[in-house]
TIPALUM-456507 format. One line per 8 residues: number of its first residue (from 1); their letters; for each residue x, y, z of C-alpha. Coordinates in nm, 2 decimals. Layout:
BEGIN
NUM = a = X Y Z | ...
END
This chain:
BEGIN
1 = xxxxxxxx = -2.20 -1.22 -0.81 | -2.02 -1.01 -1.06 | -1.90 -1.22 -1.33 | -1.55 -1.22 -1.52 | -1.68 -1.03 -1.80 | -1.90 -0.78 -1.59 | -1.57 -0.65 -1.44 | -1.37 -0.66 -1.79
9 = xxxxxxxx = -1.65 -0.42 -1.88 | -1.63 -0.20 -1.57 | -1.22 -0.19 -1.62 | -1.28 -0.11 -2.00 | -1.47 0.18 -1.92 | -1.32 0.29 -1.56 | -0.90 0.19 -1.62 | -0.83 0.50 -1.89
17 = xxxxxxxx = -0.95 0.78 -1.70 | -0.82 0.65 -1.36 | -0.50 0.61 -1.56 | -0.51 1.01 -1.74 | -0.58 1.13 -1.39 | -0.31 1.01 -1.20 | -0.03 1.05 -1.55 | -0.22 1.46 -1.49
25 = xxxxxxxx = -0.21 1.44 -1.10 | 0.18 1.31 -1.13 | 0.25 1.60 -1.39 | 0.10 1.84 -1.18 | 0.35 1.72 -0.86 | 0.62 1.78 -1.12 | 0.76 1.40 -1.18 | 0.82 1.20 -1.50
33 = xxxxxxxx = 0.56 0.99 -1.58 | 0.56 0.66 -1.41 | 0.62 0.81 -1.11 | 0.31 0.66 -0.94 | 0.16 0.30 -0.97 | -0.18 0.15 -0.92 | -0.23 -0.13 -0.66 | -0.59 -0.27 -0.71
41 = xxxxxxxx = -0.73 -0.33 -0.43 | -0.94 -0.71 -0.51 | -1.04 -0.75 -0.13 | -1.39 -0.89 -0.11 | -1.39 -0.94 -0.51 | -1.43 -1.32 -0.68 | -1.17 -1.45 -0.87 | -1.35 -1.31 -1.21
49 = xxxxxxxx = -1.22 -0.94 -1.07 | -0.82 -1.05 -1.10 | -0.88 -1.24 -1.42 | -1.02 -0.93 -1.54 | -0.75 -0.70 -1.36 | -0.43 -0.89 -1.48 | -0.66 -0.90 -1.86 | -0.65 -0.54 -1.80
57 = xxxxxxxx = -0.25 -0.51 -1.73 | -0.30 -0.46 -1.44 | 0.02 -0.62 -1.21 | -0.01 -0.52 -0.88 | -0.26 -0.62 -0.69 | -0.33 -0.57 -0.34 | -0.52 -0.77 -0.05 | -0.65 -0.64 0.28
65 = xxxxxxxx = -0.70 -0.99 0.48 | -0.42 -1.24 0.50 | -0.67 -1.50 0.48 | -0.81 -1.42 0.15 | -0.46 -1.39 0.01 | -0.38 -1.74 0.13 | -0.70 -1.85 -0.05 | -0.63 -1.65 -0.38
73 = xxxxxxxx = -0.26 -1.60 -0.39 | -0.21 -2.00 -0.50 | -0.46 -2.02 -0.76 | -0.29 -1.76 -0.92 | 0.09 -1.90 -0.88 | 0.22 -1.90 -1.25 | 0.11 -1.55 -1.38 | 0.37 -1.37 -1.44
81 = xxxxxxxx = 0.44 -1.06 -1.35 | 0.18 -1.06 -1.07 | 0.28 -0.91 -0.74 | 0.02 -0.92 -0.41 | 0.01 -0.66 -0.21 | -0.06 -0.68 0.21 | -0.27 -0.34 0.23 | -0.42 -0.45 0.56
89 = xxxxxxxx = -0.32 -0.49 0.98 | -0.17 -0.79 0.99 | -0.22 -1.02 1.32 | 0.13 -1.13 1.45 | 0.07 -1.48 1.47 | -0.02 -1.45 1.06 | 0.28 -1.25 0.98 | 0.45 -1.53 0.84
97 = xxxxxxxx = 0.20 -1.63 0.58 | 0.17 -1.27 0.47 | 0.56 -1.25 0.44 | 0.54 -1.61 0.24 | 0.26 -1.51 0.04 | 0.32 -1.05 -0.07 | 0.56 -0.88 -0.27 | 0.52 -0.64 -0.04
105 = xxxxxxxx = 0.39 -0.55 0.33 | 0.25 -0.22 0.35 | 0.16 -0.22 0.70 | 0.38 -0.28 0.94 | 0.23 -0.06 1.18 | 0.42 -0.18 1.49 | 0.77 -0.29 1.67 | 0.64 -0.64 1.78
113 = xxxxxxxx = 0.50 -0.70 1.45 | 0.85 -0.57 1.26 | 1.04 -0.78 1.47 | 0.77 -1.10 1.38 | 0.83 -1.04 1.02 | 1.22 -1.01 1.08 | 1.31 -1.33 1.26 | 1.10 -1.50 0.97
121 = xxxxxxxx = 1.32 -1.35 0.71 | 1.64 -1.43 0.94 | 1.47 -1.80 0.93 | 1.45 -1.78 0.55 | 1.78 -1.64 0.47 | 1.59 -1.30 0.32 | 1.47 -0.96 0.39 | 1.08 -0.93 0.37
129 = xxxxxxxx = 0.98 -0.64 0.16 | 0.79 -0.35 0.38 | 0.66 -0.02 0.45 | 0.65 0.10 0.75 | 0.29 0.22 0.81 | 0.24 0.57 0.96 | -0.03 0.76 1.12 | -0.02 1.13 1.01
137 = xxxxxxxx = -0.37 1.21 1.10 | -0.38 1.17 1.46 | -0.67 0.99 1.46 | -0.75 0.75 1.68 | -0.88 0.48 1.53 | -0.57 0.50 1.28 | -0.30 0.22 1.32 | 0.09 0.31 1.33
145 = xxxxxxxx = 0.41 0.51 1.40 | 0.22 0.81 1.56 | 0.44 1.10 1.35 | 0.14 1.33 1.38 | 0.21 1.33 1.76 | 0.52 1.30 1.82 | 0.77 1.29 1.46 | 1.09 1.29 1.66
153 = xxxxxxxx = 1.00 0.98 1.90 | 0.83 0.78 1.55 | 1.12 0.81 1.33 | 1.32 0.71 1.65 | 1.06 0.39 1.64 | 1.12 0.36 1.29 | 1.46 0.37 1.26 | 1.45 0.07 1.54
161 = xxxxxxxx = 1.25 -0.12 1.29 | 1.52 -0.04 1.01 | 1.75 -0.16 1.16 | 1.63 -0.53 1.22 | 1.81 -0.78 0.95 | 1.50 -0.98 0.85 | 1.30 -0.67 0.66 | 1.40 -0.44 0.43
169 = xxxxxxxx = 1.23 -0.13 0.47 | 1.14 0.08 0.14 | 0.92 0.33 0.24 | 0.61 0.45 0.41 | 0.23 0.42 0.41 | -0.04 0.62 0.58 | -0.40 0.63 0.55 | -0.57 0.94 0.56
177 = xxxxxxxx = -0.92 1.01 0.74 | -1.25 0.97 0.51 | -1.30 1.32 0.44 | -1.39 1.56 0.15 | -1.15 1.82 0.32 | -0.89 1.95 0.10 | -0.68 2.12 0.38 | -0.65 1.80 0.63
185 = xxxxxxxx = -0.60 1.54 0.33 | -0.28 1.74 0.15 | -0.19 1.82 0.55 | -0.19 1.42 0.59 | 0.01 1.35 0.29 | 0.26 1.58 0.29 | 0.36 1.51 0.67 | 0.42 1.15 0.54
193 = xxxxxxxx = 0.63 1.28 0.28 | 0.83 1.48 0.52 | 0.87 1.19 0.73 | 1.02 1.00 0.46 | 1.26 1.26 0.42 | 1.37 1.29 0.76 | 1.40 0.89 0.83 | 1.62 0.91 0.49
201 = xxxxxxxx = 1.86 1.17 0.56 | 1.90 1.03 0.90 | 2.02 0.74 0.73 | 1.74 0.54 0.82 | 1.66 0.37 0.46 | 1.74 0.46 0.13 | 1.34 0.33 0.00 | 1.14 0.61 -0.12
209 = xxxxxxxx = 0.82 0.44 -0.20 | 0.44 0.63 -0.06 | 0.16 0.44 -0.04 | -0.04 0.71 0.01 | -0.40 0.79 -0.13 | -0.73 0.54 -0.22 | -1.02 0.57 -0.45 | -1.17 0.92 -0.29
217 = xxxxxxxx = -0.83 1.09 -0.24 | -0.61 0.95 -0.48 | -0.51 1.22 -0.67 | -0.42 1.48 -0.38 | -0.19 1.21 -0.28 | -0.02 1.18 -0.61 | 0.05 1.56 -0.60 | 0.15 1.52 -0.28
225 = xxxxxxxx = 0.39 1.30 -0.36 | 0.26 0.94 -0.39 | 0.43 0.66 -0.59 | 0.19 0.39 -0.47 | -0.20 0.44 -0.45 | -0.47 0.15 -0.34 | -0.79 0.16 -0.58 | -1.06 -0.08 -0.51
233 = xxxxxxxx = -1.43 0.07 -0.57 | -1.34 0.37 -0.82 | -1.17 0.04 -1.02 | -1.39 -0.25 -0.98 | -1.71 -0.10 -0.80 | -1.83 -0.20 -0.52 | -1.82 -0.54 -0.33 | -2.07 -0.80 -0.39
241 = x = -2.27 -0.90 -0.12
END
């Protein structure tokens, strides 16, 4: 297994140009600088990997299994400035651990699960953090408000979840299909993009975060609008084990 200082090396030399190319990938969509964040993605990593990511400055961190975050989140309770990320489907009956546990849900990919997350926020006297997850590739195997099929009927869906008091709603995330195609990767994005727009003018929510783009695409999302992207291998290398 990787130790602390094995991935304080790996950061040292990986972090700088991961960090020129989405500051050049944000100039080239024509924002200020700042405009998009990294999320490091530490699922499957030891604890060595966020010792070495917050030693690195890096803040926000993001978690694919609600299990892991309930075993790593706590041992990690009093840095400051650390925010977990949910990245990952979230089972309903674990919704309220993930709301307990993340800064922010990035994938709430579904009605019943919205409403889940809502009556625990109604319990708690708060409104959970999201994103409402979308599927802008019309894949199959893709989770979320179907907008590549059917964008009317999904921001009607969506604005159903807005509307819930437990959740506060303060953007989108999509995930686009594991391809080297140009074409269908912008085509991805910037349908997500749109259907930010469209949920916001129709007064849906006023959040315009995009958690769009991971470590083979990143940069086309950016350009395409991103403010959020989820880096895990082209960061930290690949999972031990």
């Amino acid at each position: 297994m990787a130790t602390q200082e094995a991935y304080e090396r790996t950061l040292r030399e990986r972090l700088p140009r991961v960090r020129e190319r989405v500051a050049a990938a944000v100039r080239r969509s024509g924002r200020e600088v700042g405009a998009a964040r990294i999320v490091a993605v530490t699922k499957g990593h030891p604890e060595g990997a966020i010792e070495a990511a917050l030693a690195a400055g890096l803040r926000d961190l993001g978690e694919n299994r609600v299990e892991e975050l309930r075993r790593k989140a706590p041992l990690f309770a009093n840095r400051a400035g650390l925010r977990w990320h949910a990245i990952g489907h979230i089972q309903r009956r674990k919704a309220g651990a993930a709301a307990r546990l993340a800064s922010l849900i990035h994938s709430v990919d579904s009605l019943r699960l919205a409403e889940r997350l809502s009556r625990f926020g109604e319990a708690e006297r708060r409104r959970i953090p999201v994103l409402v997850q979308v599927n802008a590739s019309g894949e199959a195997t893709k989770g979320g408000f179907a907008v590549a099929r059917d964008l009317h009927a999904a921001l009607d869906e969506i604005a159903r979840v807005t509307a819930l008091d437990g959740m506060r709603v303060l953007g989108l995330m999509t995930m686009a299909p594991f391809v080297a195609d140009e074409t269908t990767l912008r085509r991805t994005f910037r349908l997500t993009r749109e259907a930010l727009g469209a949920a916001a003018a129709a007064g849906g929510f006023a959040g315009r975060e995009l958690s769009m783009g991971m470590s083979n695409d990143y940069e086309i999302a950016i350009e395409e609008g991103s403010t959020m992207v989820r880096l895990g291998t082209t960061l930290l290398g690949r999972r031990p084990g």
